[in-house]
C-alpha positions in Angstrom: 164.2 -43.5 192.6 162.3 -43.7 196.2 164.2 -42.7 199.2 163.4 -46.4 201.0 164.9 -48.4 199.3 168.1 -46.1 199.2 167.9 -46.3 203.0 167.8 -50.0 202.8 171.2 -49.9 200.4 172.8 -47.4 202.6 172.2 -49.6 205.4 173.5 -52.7 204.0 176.8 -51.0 203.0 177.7 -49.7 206.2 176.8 -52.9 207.8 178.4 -55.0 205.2 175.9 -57.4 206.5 172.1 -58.4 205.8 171.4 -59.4 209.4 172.5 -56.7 210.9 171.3 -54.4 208.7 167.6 -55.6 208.7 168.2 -55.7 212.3 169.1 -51.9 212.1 166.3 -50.9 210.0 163.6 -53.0 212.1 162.6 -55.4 209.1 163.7 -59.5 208.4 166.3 -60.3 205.7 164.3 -61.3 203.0 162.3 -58.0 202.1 165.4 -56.2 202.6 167.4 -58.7 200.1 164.1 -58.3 197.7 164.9 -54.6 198.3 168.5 -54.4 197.2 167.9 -56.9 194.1 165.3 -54.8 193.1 167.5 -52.0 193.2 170.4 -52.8 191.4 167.7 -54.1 188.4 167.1 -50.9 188.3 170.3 -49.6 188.0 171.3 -52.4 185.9 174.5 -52.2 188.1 175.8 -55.4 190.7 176.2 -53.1 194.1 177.5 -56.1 196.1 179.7 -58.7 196.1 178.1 -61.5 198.1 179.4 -64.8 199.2 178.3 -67.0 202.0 180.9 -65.4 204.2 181.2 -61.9 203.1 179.1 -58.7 201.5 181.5 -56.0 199.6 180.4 -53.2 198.2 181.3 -53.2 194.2 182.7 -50.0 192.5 179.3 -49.3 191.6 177.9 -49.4 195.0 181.3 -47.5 196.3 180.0 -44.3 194.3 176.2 -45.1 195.2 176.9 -44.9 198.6 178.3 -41.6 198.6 175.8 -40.4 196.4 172.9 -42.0 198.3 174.5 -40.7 201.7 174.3 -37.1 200.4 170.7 -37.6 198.6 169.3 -38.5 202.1 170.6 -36.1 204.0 169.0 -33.3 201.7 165.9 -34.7 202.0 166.2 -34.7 205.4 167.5 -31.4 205.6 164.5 -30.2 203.2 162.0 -31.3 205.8 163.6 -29.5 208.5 163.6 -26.5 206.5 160.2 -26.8 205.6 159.3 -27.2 209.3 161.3 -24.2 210.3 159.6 -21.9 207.8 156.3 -23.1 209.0 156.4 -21.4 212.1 154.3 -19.1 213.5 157.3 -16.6 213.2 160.3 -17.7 210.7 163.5 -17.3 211.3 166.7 -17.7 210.1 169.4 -20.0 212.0 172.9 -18.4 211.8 175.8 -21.0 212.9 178.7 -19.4 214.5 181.3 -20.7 216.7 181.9 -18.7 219.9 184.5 -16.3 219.2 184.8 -17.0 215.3 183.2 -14.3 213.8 186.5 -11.8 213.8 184.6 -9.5 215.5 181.6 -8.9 212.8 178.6 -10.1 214.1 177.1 -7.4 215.4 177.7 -5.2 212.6 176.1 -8.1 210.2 173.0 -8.4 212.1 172.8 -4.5 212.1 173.2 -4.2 208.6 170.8 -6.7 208.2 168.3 -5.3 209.9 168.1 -3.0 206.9 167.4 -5.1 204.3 163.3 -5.2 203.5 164.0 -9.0 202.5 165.3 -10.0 206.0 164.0 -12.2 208.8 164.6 -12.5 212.2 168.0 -14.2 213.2 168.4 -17.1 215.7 172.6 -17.7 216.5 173.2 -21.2 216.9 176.8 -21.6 219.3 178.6 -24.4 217.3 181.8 -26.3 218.3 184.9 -26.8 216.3 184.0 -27.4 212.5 180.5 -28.5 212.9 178.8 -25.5 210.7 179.0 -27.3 207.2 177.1 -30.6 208.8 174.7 -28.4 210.3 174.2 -26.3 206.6 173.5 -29.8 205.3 171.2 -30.8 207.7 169.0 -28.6 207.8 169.7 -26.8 211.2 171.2 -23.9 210.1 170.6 -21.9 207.1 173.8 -19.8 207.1 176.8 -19.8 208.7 180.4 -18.0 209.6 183.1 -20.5 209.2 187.0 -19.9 208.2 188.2 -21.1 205.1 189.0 -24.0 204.2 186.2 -26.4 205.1 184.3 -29.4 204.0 182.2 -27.1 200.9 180.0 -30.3 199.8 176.7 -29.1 198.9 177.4 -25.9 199.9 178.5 -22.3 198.3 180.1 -19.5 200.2 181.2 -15.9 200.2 184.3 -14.4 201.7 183.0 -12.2 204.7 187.0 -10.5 205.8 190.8 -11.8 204.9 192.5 -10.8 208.3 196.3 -11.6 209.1 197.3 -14.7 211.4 199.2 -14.5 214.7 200.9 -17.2 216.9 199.6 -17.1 220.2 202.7 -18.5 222.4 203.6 -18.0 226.3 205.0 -14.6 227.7 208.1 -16.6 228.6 208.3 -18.3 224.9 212.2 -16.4 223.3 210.2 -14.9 220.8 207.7 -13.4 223.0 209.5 -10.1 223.7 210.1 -9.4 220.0 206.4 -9.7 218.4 207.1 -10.9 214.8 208.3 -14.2 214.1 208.9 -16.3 210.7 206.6 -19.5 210.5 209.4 -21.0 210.7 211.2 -20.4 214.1 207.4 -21.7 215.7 209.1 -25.5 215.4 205.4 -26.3 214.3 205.1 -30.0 212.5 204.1 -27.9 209.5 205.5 -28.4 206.1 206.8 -24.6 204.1 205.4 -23.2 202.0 202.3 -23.2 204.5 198.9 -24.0 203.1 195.6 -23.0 204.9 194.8 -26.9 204.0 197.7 -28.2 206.4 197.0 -24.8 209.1 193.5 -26.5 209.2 194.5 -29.9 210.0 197.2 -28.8 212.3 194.4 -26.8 214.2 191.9 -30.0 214.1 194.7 -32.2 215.7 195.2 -29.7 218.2 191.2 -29.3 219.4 191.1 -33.0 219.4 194.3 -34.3 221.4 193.8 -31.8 224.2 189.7 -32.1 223.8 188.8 -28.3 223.2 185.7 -26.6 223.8 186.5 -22.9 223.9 188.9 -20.1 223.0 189.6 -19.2 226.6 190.5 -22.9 227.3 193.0 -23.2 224.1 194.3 -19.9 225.4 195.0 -21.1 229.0 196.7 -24.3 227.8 198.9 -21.7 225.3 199.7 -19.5 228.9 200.8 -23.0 230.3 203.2 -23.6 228.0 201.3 -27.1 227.0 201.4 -25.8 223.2 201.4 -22.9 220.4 198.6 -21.8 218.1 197.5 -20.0 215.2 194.8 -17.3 215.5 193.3 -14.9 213.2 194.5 -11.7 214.5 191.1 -10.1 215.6 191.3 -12.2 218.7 194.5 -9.8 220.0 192.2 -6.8 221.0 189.6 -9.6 222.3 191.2 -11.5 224.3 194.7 -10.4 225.6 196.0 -12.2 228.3 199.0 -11.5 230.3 200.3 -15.1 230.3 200.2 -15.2 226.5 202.3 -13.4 223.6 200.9 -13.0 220.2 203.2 -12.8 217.1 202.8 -11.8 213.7 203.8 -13.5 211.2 204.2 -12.3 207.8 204.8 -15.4 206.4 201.5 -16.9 206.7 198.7 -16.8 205.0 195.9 -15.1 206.2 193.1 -16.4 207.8 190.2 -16.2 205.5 186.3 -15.8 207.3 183.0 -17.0 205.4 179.4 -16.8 205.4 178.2 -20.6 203.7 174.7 -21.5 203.2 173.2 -24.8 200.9 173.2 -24.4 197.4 170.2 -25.3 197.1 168.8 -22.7 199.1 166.5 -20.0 197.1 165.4 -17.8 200.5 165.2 -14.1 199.8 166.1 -13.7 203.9 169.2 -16.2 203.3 170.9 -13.8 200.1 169.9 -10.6 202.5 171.9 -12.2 205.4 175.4 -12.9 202.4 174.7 -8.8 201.4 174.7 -7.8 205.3 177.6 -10.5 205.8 179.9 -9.4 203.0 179.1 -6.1 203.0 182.5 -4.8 203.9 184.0 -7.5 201.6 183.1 -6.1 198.3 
């Protein structure tokens, strides 16, 4: 199967509309109808539902477009890829988000240097959860992420398992005592805890107050605006006098990865896994 017309279908089902999505892809309605008729011949599925008022996708085209959505990004990952090691002087792209590496970095890249099979590294500063889209794209070839995370086309290694704290104000009741149970944080977090609901309690967090950094979650933490979870490598890193951190034994720890494509085969990717989980195993 050719990657056009698979653009053409993904097109189509996004739009739910022939107009707009020949509009979208630059071409007239016909060729692109041709396109998607030709298509599901040779599938010898139906992928829409068409009627002179509507275009749904079928079950078969439900599962196509996730499929096709997935195919197309690899391919256009595998041309960056090819790109990058092209250059005059490969390298390998390492995602990280500021401040989410528990400390480690430097020692990976150290230990890295060691390996005969490595390459250079280039750190790409990420925001909030973007490392697995930019492993699937192509723009990164590893990356250091905390567990759990969107793992579609990707495999992964665990790098350190490190206790979580509660970072809360000085003035918070607990403050003074420095252990809490999960419990007495009054979070909107359902026991027992799962890192699955930790992780979606942190993402609504980042996006209703719109964070960039750790400092700036930390300085809405020493204003009283809210109360966090934090792996606890940041206490040594960043202690603030305005802000209290808590253990709590109660939670489960905060897990840190190194993920890269599965796809991937680069001798300089599986050296930077041995430098990353070196202390792991």
């Amino acid at each position: 199967m050719e990657s056009r017309p698979l653009r053409h279908f993904v097109a189509v089902a996004e739009e739910l509309n022939f107009a707009r999505a020949a509009e979208r892809l630059g071409i007239s309605s016909p060729p692109l109808s041709r396109t998607i008729r030709r298509l599901e011949a040779e599938l010898g599925v139906t992928l829409f539902e068409r009627t002179t008022h509507s275009v749904t996708l079928t079950p078969a085209g439900t599962v196509l477009l996730d499929q096709a959505r997935i195919a197309l990004e690899a391919l256009r990952a595998a041309a960056r890829r090819a790109q990058r090691a092209a250059a005059t002087e490969p390298k390998l792209v390492l995602a990280v988000k500021a401040d989410s590496d528990a400390g480690l970095l430097d020692a990976i890249l150290t230990r890295l240097a060691a390996d005969p099979a490595a390459l250079p590294v280039t750190i790409r500063l990420c925001g909030w959860g973007e490392q697995p889209a930019l492993l699937r794209q192509g723009e990164a070839d590893a990356a250091l992420i905390y567990v759990p995370f969107d793992q579609t086309g990707l495999d992964f290694e665990t790098v350190a398992v490190e206790p979580r704290v509660a970072a809360v104000p000085a003035g918070h009741p607990l403050a003074a005592r420095g252990h809490a149970r999960f419990a007495e944080l009054g979070l909107p977090i359902s026991e027992p805890v799962r890192p699955d609901e930790l992780r979606r309690f942190l993402d609504q967090v980042v996006d209703e107050y719109g964070i960039r950094d750790l400092p700036q979650l930390l300085k809405l933490v020493e204003l009283g605006e809210l109360i966090t979870l934090l792996p606890e490598s940041i206490v040594a890193r960043y202690p603030r006098p305005g802000v209290a951190y808590l253990s709590l034994p109660d939670t489960p720890p905060a897990t840190l990865a190194i993920a890269w494509p599965q796809q991937s085969r680069s001798p300089a990717t599986a050296a930077l896994v041995r430098a990353a989980t070196f202390s792991a195993t």
